[in-house]
C-alpha positions in Angstrom: -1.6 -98.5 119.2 -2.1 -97.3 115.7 1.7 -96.9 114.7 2.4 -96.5 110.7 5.9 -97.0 109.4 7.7 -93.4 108.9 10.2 -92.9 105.9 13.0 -95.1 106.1 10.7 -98.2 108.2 11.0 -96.3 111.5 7.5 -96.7 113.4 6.0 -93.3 114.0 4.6 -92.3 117.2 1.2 -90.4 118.1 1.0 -87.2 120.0 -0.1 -89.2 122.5 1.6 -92.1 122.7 4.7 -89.8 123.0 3.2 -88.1 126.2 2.4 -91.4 127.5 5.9 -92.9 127.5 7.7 -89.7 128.3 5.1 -89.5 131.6 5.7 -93.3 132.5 9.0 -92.8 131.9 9.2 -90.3 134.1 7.2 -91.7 136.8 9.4 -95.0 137.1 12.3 -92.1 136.8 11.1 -90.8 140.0 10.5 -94.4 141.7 13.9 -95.3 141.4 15.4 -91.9 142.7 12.7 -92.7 145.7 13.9 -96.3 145.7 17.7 -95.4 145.9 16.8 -92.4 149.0 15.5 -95.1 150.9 17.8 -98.3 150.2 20.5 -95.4 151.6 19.3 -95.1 155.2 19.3 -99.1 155.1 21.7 -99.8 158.3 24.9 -101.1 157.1 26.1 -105.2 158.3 28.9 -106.0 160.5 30.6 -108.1 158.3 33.5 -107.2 155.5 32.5 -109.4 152.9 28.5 -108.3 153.0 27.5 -105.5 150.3 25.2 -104.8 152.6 20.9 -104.6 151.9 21.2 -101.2 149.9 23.1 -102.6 147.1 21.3 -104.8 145.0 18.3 -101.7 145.4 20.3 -99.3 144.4 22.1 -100.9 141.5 18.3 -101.9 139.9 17.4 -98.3 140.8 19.9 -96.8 138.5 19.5 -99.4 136.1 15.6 -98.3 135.7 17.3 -94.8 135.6 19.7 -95.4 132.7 16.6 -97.2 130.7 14.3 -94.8 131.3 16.6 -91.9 130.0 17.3 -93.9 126.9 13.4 -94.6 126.6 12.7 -90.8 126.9 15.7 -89.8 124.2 14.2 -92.7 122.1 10.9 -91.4 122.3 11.8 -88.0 121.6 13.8 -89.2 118.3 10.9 -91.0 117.1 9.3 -89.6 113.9 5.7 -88.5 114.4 3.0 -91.2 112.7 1.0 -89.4 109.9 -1.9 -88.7 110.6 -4.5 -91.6 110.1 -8.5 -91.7 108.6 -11.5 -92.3 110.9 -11.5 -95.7 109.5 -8.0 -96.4 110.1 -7.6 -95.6 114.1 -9.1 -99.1 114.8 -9.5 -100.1 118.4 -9.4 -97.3 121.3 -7.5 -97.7 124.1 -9.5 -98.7 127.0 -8.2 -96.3 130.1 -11.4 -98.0 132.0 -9.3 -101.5 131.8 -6.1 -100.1 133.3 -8.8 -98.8 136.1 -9.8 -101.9 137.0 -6.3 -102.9 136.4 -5.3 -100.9 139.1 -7.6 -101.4 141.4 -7.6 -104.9 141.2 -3.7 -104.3 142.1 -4.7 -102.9 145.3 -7.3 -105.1 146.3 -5.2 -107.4 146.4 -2.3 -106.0 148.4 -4.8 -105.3 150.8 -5.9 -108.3 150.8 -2.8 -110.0 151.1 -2.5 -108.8 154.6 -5.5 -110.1 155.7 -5.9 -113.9 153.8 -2.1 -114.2 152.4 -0.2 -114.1 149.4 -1.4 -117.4 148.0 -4.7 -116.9 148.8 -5.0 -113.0 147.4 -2.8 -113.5 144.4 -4.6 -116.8 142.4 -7.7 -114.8 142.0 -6.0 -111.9 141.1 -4.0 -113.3 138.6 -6.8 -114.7 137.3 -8.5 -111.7 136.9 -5.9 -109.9 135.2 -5.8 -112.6 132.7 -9.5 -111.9 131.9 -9.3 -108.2 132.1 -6.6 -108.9 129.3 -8.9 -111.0 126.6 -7.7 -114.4 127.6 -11.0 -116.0 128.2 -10.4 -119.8 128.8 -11.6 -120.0 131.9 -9.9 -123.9 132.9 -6.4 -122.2 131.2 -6.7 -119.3 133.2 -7.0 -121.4 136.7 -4.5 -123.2 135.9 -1.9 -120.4 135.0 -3.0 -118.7 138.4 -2.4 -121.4 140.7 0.6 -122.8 139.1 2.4 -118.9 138.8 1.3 -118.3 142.5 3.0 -121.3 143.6 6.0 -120.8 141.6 6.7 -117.2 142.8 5.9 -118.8 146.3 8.2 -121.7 146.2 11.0 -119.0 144.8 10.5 -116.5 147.4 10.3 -118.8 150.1 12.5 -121.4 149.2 15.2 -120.4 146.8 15.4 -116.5 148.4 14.3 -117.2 151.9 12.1 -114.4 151.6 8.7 -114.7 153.3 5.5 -113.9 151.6 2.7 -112.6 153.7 0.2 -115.2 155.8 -2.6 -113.3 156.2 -4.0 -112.2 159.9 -6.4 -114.7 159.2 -3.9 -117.9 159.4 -2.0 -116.5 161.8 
Protein backbone atom coordinates (compact mmCIF):
# COMPACT_ATOMS: atom_id res chain seq x y z
CA UNK A 1 0.00 0.00 0.00
CA UNK A 2 1.38 3.25 -1.19
CA UNK A 3 0.06 5.46 1.85
CA UNK A 4 1.77 9.16 2.11
CA UNK A 5 1.39 11.19 5.32
CA UNK A 6 -1.61 13.81 4.97
CA UNK A 7 -1.30 17.34 6.70
CA UNK A 8 -0.91 16.99 10.28
CA UNK A 9 0.98 13.10 10.01
CA UNK A 10 -2.38 11.33 9.35
CA UNK A 11 -1.68 8.49 6.62
CA UNK A 12 -3.83 9.08 3.61
CA UNK A 13 -5.78 6.44 2.03
CA UNK A 14 -6.31 5.60 -1.82
CA UNK A 15 -9.61 5.43 -3.55
CA UNK A 16 -9.13 2.06 -3.46
CA UNK A 17 -7.81 1.05 -0.40
CA UNK A 18 -10.90 2.90 1.10
CA UNK A 19 -13.32 0.60 -1.00
CA UNK A 20 -11.39 -2.32 0.06
CA UNK A 21 -11.69 -1.88 3.80
CA UNK A 22 -15.21 -0.53 3.70
CA UNK A 23 -16.13 -3.96 1.49
CA UNK A 24 -14.13 -6.29 4.05
CA UNK A 25 -15.52 -4.55 6.64
CA UNK A 26 -18.67 -5.06 5.55
CA UNK A 27 -18.32 -8.56 4.62
CA UNK A 28 -17.01 -9.69 8.24
CA UNK A 29 -20.13 -7.23 9.25
CA UNK A 30 -22.41 -9.59 7.64
CA UNK A 31 -20.51 -12.90 8.99
CA UNK A 32 -21.06 -11.94 12.41
CA UNK A 33 -24.89 -11.04 11.99
CA UNK A 34 -24.83 -14.71 10.19
CA UNK A 35 -22.77 -15.98 13.04
CA UNK A 36 -25.12 -14.59 15.82
CA UNK A 37 -28.56 -16.04 13.64
CA UNK A 38 -27.21 -19.23 14.01
CA UNK A 39 -25.45 -19.41 17.59
CA UNK A 40 -29.40 -18.39 18.50
CA UNK A 41 -31.16 -21.67 17.36
CA UNK A 42 -28.18 -23.38 19.48
CA UNK A 43 -30.46 -25.62 21.96
CA UNK A 44 -30.22 -24.19 25.38
CA UNK A 45 -28.48 -26.78 28.49
CA UNK A 46 -30.20 -28.06 31.36
CA UNK A 47 -28.16 -26.74 33.85
CA UNK A 48 -28.42 -23.02 35.74
CA UNK A 49 -25.01 -22.27 36.00
CA UNK A 50 -24.20 -23.08 32.02
CA UNK A 51 -24.26 -19.85 29.64
CA UNK A 52 -25.17 -22.15 27.35
CA UNK A 53 -23.15 -22.77 23.51
CA UNK A 54 -24.57 -19.50 22.03
CA UNK A 55 -22.76 -17.23 24.17
CA UNK A 56 -19.30 -17.05 23.73
CA UNK A 57 -20.43 -16.91 19.57
CA UNK A 58 -22.53 -14.34 20.01
CA UNK A 59 -20.40 -12.16 22.29
CA UNK A 60 -17.27 -12.41 19.48
CA UNK A 61 -20.01 -11.83 16.97
CA UNK A 62 -20.83 -8.44 18.17
CA UNK A 63 -17.40 -7.82 19.11
CA UNK A 64 -16.41 -8.17 15.22
CA UNK A 65 -19.55 -5.86 14.84
CA UNK A 66 -18.49 -3.00 17.10
CA UNK A 67 -14.76 -3.16 15.28
CA UNK A 68 -15.90 -3.32 12.14
CA UNK A 69 -18.20 -0.17 12.56
CA UNK A 70 -15.31 1.74 14.12
CA UNK A 71 -12.99 0.43 11.08
CA UNK A 72 -15.60 1.72 8.55
CA UNK A 73 -16.06 5.33 10.50
CA UNK A 74 -12.21 5.30 10.61
CA UNK A 75 -11.94 4.66 7.18
CA UNK A 76 -14.27 7.13 6.16
CA UNK A 77 -12.43 9.92 8.36
CA UNK A 78 -9.28 9.14 6.81
CA UNK A 79 -7.82 11.93 4.54
CA UNK A 80 -7.41 10.86 0.93
CA UNK A 81 -3.43 10.26 -0.05
CA UNK A 82 -2.30 12.76 -2.79
CA UNK A 83 -2.06 11.56 -5.59
CA UNK A 84 1.42 9.76 -6.37
CA UNK A 85 3.93 9.77 -9.83
CA UNK A 86 4.26 6.64 -11.99
CA UNK A 87 7.55 6.25 -10.25
CA UNK A 88 6.31 6.46 -6.90
CA UNK A 89 3.31 3.68 -6.85
CA UNK A 90 6.05 1.02 -6.25
CA UNK A 91 4.89 -2.63 -6.02
CA UNK A 92 1.21 -3.61 -7.23
CA UNK A 93 -0.89 -5.56 -5.32
CA UNK A 94 -0.94 -9.00 -6.42
CA UNK A 95 -4.96 -10.04 -6.44
CA UNK A 96 -3.52 -13.44 -8.21
CA UNK A 97 -1.73 -14.20 -4.67
CA UNK A 98 -4.88 -13.80 -2.57
CA UNK A 99 -6.28 -16.38 -5.47
CA UNK A 100 -4.17 -18.89 -4.67
CA UNK A 101 -4.51 -17.80 -1.22
CA UNK A 102 -7.90 -18.72 -1.25
CA UNK A 103 -7.90 -21.57 -2.95
CA UNK A 104 -5.28 -23.07 -1.17
CA UNK A 105 -7.78 -22.35 1.97
CA UNK A 106 -10.20 -24.58 0.46
CA UNK A 107 -8.13 -27.24 -0.59
CA UNK A 108 -7.37 -27.75 2.42
CA UNK A 109 -10.68 -27.83 4.27
CA UNK A 110 -11.51 -30.29 1.76
CA UNK A 111 -8.94 -32.08 2.44
CA UNK A 112 -9.10 -32.18 5.98
CA UNK A 113 -12.09 -34.32 5.75
CA UNK A 114 -10.54 -36.82 3.80
CA UNK A 115 -6.57 -37.16 5.45
CA UNK A 116 -7.17 -34.97 8.74
CA UNK A 117 -6.33 -31.85 10.20
CA UNK A 118 -2.60 -32.60 10.84
CA UNK A 119 -2.07 -34.10 7.78
CA UNK A 120 -4.01 -31.17 5.45
CA UNK A 121 -2.85 -28.19 7.51
CA UNK A 122 1.43 -28.72 7.63
CA UNK A 123 1.40 -28.41 3.89
CA UNK A 124 -0.83 -25.70 3.88
CA UNK A 125 0.77 -23.72 6.20
CA UNK A 126 3.64 -24.17 4.41
CA UNK A 127 2.44 -23.01 1.46
CA UNK A 128 1.04 -19.88 2.65
CA UNK A 129 4.28 -19.11 4.11
CA UNK A 130 5.78 -19.27 0.57
CA UNK A 131 2.89 -17.58 -1.18
CA UNK A 132 3.87 -14.76 1.42
CA UNK A 133 7.88 -14.32 0.40
CA UNK A 134 9.25 -16.30 3.22
CA UNK A 135 11.40 -18.57 1.24
CA UNK A 136 13.50 -20.67 3.74
CA UNK A 137 12.42 -23.73 2.84
CA UNK A 138 13.95 -25.84 6.40
CA UNK A 139 12.38 -22.54 8.44
CA UNK A 140 9.21 -22.90 6.74
CA UNK A 141 8.86 -26.88 7.68
CA UNK A 142 9.60 -26.31 10.77
CA UNK A 143 7.02 -23.42 11.56
CA UNK A 144 4.43 -25.77 9.81
CA UNK A 145 4.78 -28.79 11.77
CA UNK A 146 5.47 -27.17 15.05
CA UNK A 147 2.03 -24.52 14.54
CA UNK A 148 0.01 -27.64 13.43
CA UNK A 149 0.82 -29.39 16.52
CA UNK A 150 0.36 -26.60 18.78
CA UNK A 151 -3.15 -25.65 17.54
CA UNK A 152 -3.70 -29.56 17.80
CA UNK A 153 -2.44 -30.15 21.22
CA UNK A 154 -4.72 -26.80 22.26
CA UNK A 155 -7.80 -27.97 20.59
CA UNK A 156 -7.61 -31.29 21.67
CA UNK A 157 -6.12 -31.05 24.86
CA UNK A 158 -6.58 -27.80 26.63
CA UNK A 159 -10.42 -27.21 24.81
CA UNK A 160 -11.42 -30.74 24.36
CA UNK A 161 -12.34 -29.86 21.00
CA UNK A 162 -11.63 -32.55 18.30
CA UNK A 163 -9.97 -31.73 15.05
CA UNK A 164 -10.93 -33.75 12.12
CA UNK A 165 -9.19 -37.49 11.35
CA UNK A 166 -9.70 -37.82 8.01
CA UNK A 167 -12.02 -40.84 6.38
CA UNK A 168 -8.83 -42.13 5.52
CA UNK A 169 -7.70 -43.04 9.33
CA UNK A 170 -10.77 -43.71 10.34
Amino acid sequence: MSNAPAPGGKVGLRPQDRLATLVIAVLVMAVAVAAIIVAGDFPPTMLETDVGPARFPIIFAVALLVLCGILIINTLRAPAAPAASPADAGPKASYGTVAIGIALTALCLFAMEHVGYMVATVPYLFALMWLMGRRNLIMNAVLAVGLTVLIDVAFVYALNVPLPTGSLFE
